[in-house]
NUTOR-977423 format. One record per residue (C-alpha): x, y, z. Coordinates in steps of 0.5 Angstrom, whole numbers, plus 2048, in hexadecimal, padded with zeros to 3 digits. Example, Ala and Ser with C-alpha at 12.3 -4.5 7.8 and 13.67 -1.06 7.14 Angstrom:
8197F7810
81B7FE80E
END
This chain:
91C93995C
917935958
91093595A
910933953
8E6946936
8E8940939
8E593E942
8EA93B946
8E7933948
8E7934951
8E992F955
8E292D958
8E292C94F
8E892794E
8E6924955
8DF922952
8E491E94C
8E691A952
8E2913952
8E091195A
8E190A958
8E890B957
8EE90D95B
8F4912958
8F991695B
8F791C958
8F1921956
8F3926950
8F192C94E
8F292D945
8F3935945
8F193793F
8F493A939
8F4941938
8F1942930
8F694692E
8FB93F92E
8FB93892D
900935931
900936939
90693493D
908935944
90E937947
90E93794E
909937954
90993A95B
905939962
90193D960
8FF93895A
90093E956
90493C94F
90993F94A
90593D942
90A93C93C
90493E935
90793D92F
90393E928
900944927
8F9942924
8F8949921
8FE94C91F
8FD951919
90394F914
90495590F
906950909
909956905
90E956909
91094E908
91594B904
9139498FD
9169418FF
912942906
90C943901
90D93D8FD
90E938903
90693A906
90493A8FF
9049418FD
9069438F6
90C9488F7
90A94B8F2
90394E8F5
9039568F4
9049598FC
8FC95B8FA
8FB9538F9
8FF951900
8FC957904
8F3954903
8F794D903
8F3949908
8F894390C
8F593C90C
8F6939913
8FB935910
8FF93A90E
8FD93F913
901938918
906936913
90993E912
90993F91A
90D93B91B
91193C916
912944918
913942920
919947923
91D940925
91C93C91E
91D942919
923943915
921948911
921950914
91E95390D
91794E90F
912951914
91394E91C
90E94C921
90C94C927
90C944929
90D943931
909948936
90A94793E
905945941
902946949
8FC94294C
8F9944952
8F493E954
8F094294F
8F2945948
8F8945945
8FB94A942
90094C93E
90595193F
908955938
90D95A93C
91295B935
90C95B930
90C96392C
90596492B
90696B929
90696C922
90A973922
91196F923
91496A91D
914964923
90E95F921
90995C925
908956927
910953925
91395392C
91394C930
91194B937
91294593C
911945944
91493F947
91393F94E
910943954
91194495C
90C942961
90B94B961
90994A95B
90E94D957
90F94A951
91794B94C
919949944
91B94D93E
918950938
91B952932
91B95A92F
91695B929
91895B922
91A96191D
91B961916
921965914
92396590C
92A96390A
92D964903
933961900
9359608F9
93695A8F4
93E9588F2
93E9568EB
93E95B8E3
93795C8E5
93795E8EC
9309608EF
92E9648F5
9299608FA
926963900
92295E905
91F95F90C
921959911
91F959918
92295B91E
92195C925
92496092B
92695992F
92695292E
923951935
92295493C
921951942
91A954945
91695394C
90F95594E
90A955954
904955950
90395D951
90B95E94E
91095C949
91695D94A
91D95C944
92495B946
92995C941
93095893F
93695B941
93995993A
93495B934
93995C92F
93695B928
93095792A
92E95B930
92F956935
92C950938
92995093F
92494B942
921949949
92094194A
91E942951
91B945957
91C94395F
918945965
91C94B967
91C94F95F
92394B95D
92294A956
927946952
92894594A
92E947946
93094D942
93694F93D
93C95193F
941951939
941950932
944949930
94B94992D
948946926
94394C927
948951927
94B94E921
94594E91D
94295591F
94895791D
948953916
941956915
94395E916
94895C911
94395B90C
94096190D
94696490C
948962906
941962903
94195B902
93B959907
934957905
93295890C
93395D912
93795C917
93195991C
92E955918
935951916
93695191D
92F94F91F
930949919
93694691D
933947924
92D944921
93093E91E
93393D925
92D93C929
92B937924
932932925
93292C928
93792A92B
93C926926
941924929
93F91F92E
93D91B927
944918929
94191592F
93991492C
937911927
92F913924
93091A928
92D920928
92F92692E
92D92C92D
933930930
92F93792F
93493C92E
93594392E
93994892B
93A94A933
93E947939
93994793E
939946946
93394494B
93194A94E
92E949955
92A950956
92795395D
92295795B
91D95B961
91595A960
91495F95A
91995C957
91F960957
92695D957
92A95E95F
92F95995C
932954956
936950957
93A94C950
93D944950
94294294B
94293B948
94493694B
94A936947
94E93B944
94E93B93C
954937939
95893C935
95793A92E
95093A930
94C94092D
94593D92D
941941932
94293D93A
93C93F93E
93893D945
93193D947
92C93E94D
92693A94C
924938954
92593C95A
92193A962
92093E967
92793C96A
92A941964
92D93B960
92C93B959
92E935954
92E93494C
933933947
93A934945
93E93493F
945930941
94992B93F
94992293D
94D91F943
94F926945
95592793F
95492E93B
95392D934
94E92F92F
94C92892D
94B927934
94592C936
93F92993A
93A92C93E
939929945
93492B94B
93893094F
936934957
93793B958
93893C95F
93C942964
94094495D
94193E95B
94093A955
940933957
93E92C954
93B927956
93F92095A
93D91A957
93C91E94F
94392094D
94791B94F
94291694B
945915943
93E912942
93B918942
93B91E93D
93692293E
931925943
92F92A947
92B92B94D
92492E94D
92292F954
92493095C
91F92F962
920933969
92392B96B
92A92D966
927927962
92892895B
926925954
92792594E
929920948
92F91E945
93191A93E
93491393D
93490F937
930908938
930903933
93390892E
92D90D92F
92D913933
929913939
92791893E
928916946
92591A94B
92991B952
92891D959
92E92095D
92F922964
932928965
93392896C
93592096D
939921966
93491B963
93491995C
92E914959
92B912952
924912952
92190B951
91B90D94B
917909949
91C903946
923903945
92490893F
91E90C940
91F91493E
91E917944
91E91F945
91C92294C
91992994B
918929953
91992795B
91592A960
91892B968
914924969
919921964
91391F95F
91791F958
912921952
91492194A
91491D944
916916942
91691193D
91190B93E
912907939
918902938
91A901931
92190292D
91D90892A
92191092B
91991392C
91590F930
90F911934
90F91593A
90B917940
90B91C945
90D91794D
90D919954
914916958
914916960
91C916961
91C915969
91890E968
91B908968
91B904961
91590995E
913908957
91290E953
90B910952
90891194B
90391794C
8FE914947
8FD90F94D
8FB913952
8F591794F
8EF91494C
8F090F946
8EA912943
8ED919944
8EE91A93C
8F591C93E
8FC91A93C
90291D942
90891E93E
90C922942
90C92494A
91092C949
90E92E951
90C92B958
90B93095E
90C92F965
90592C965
906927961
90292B95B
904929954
90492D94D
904929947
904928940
8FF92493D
8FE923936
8F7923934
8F592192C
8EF92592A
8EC925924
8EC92B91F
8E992E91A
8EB932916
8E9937910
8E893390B
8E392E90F
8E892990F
8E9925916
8F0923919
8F3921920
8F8926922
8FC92692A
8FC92B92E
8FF92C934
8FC92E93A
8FD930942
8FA92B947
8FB92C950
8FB926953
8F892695A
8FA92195F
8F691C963
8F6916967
8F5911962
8F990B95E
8FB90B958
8F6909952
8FA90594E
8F8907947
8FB902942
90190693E
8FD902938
8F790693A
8F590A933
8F5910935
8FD910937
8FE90B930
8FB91192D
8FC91792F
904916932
90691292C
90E91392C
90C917924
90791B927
90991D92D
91091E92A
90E923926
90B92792C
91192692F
91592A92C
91193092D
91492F935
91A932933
918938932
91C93E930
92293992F
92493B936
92893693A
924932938
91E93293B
91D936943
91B930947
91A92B941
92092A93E
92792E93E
92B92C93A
END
């Protein structure tokens, strides 16, 4: 159930930002980043008024630039042919410290023989302090796993404070040695990197953390993750169970080679390069019904199922239950075919996303992923969807203890893509398209409250453009004729924030936030530049009225420009997932 050396600002602080002159609906708390990253997202409040973090960017992250391949040298301005003694007393400007960050984070680089690096870190605030939790990270100096090269993410927490997600093992380097074809055949070794796991799920109460493996871990080790926890420790996610058809058929291609002598690499990295390129795909045969599209269909060399676990108060699994897609897989279909769990409410309902098929007809060019219910056994869709030849994707990103559940779907309007929030009752059998904030606005709900508040992210200026600006809004969906709310319009216009996602409300009408703040930076060499960071804001209610702050005030043209926040954007879809736990699921 969603209830979605730095000081931390108190709420007496951000009160004091409040003008006494002017009414608004919400006082806010901006909970300050910790040191050691530069981004800091939310993911998920509970009744408590605690929240699940999402850190991303190291800031201090030590990089061994020996180990870096002679074209990444070059791309950040370093000779390649600088000796390793050279590298070793080089001294990274802030330029390049960015640009090469980005380049070697886990989900954005194709080159194994390159160094990998901690980018996300799950993160927990207590009211107070946020802390990271580093589970996977070897620290040890005496084992080949590397420090500070696994991946963290909380995405959600229960009102006991138990909060779930996944992490990913540390990475080792292992050398392979092959020769060259050819009159004049060469001996090449090298080291690439290699990892136990590509993900396990993980839970913790603060005091403990606990890991669940994959039930197939052929190859890569598996992947697990946990999405969501209810009240009474029913955790929800999804968990690899086979191998793909096509799978099969490359592990066996990539064994052969070894066999034959004529591999270039190792067994793991031929199928981590496959399993890589699969998380990175788009969903291209929709091209057909689109045009200007782009879905990232974010693949897996494995057929995952939603997993719902029933855990006991330490974390121990009593019972886990598995829900198959929608559909099954087409015969001549050997892409992998999954199901997944993002949402779960106290009733022990859970909802996500589902592989299944256009109009129902089982053939490979006729893949979609559409919003799915998993309830008593069953893996069901949701009325009003599948029945809709408009709708070509979606899914399904939270329930409440009401049976009322939300989500998105995608349809093409005026030739372009655009998301369409949703609201459906399960127990009336219900479906409705939220209104957003004009026909054609992109709307993603992250979250909905037992009083059926809507929180998520819409687009809030109408234009033809495929990238339009967006803000952070808040829908009361038992009010007739309600109007979405942009959040900007509920603080204090001279706050100094611009609310671009709304990722979780509790049960007290409590929201967590994303603001995009520009702050100005300056870095080694004395020059001065205007960078964005994302941070976390609370959003406490009160009595008041929205203040109607213009949608032209500078501070929204200037810090939530389509170009600007676009490239923050993306940084939500972190670790490729679905596409985004309680942002967007794609």
């Amino acid at each position: 159930m969603k209830k979605f050396t730095l000081g931390v600002l108190s709420v007496a602080v951000a009160a004091s930002f409040i003008s006494p002159a002017e009414a608004t609906v919400f006082t806010f708390q901006q909970v300050e980043t910790p040191e050691q990253v530069r981004h800091l997202f939310p993911t998920d409040i509970n009744d408590n008024r605690h929240v699940t973090e999402l850190g991303q960017f190291p800031t201090d992250l030590d990089i061994d630039l020996t180990k870096l391949q002679p074209s990444t040298l070059a791309s950040i301005g370093i000779n390649p042919e600088l000796e390793d003694e050279e590298l070793a007393d080089y001294s990274l400007s802030y330029g390049q410290y960015t640009a090469l960050i980005e380049t070697l984070r886990d989900r954005a680089s194709p080159q194994l023989r390159n160094p990998r690096i901690s980018y996300h870190f799950a993160g927990y605030f207590d009211g107070q302090t946020v802390t990271f939790n580093d589970f996977f990270n070897d620290t040890d100096p005496e084992t080949p796993e590397l420090a500070n090269t696994a991946d963290h993410y909380f995405y959600a927490l229960n009102n006991n404070n138990a909060r779930v997600g996944w992490g990913t093992a540390p990475y080792r380097y292992e050398s392979f040695t092959y020769t060259t074809d050819g009159d004049d055949p060469e001996t090449i070794t090298y080291e690439a990197a290699e990892r136990d796991f590509t993900r396990q799920a993980m839970w913790s109460d603060g005091t403990q953390t606990k890991t669940y493996p994959a039930p197939e871990q052929a190859y890569l080790g598996g992947e697990t993750a946990m999405m969501d926890i209810n009240d009474f420790n029913v955790a929800v996610g999804f968990a690899s169970m086979a191998l793909s058809p096509n799978a099969v058929k490359v592990g066996e291609q990539c064994e052969t080679a070894i066999e034959d002598g004529s591999a270039v690499r190792s067994v793991y990295g031929c199928m981590w390069q496959r399993w890589f390129s699969l998380t990175n795909s788009v969903a291209s045969n929709l091209q057909n019904f689109y045009s200007r599209t782009s879905i990232a269909s974010n693949q897996s060399i494995y057929d995952m199922q939603a997993a719902v676990w029933q855990l006991d108060t330490d974390g121990s699994v009593i019972d886990v239950t598995y829900y198959p897609p929608l559909m099954e897989r087409a015969e001549e279909d050997e892409g992998d075919f999954s199901s997944y769990a993002f949402a779960i409410n106290n009733n022990g309902i859970a909802v996500g996303q589902s592989w299944t098929y256009y109009e129902g007809v089982a053939e490979p060019g006729r893949r979609i992923k559409l919003p799915a219910i998993f309830r008593d056994g069953q893996t069901l869709p949701i009325t009003g969807i599948t029945e809709n030849r408009d709708y070509l994707w979606g899914s399904a990103t939270d329930i409440n203890d009401e049976n009322e559940v939300v989500g998105f779907v995608i349809r093409s309007i005026q030739g372009i893509q655009r998301y369409v929030g949703f609201k459906y009752d399960l127990d009336t059998d219900t479906f409705v398209e939220l209104p957003g904030f004009f026909t054609g606005s992109s709307t993603i709900p992250t979250a909905i409250n037992n009083s059926g508040v809507i929180v998520g992210t819409a687009e809030i200026e109408a234009s033809l453009s495929t990238q339009r600006r967006r803000v952070g809004f808040r829908f009361d969906s038992r009010v007739a004729d309600a109007l979405f709310v942009d959040l900007n319009n509920t603080v204090d216009c001279d706050a100094g924030l611009f609310i671009a996602t709304a990722e979780g409300i509790n049960n007290n009408g409590v929201i967590a936030a994303t603001t995009i703040n520009e702050e100005e930076i300056v870095d080694d060499q004395g020059n001065t530049r205007d960078e964005q960071r994302a941070k976390t804001v609370i959003l406490d209610p009160t009595a008041g009225e929205p203040n109607q702050c213009s949608v032209t005030d500078e501070r929204v043209e200037r810090e939530g420009a389509a170009i600007g926040f676009g490239g923050l954007f993306t940084m939500f879809l972190i670790g490729g997932l679905i596409t985004v736990r309680r942002w967007i699921k794609a």
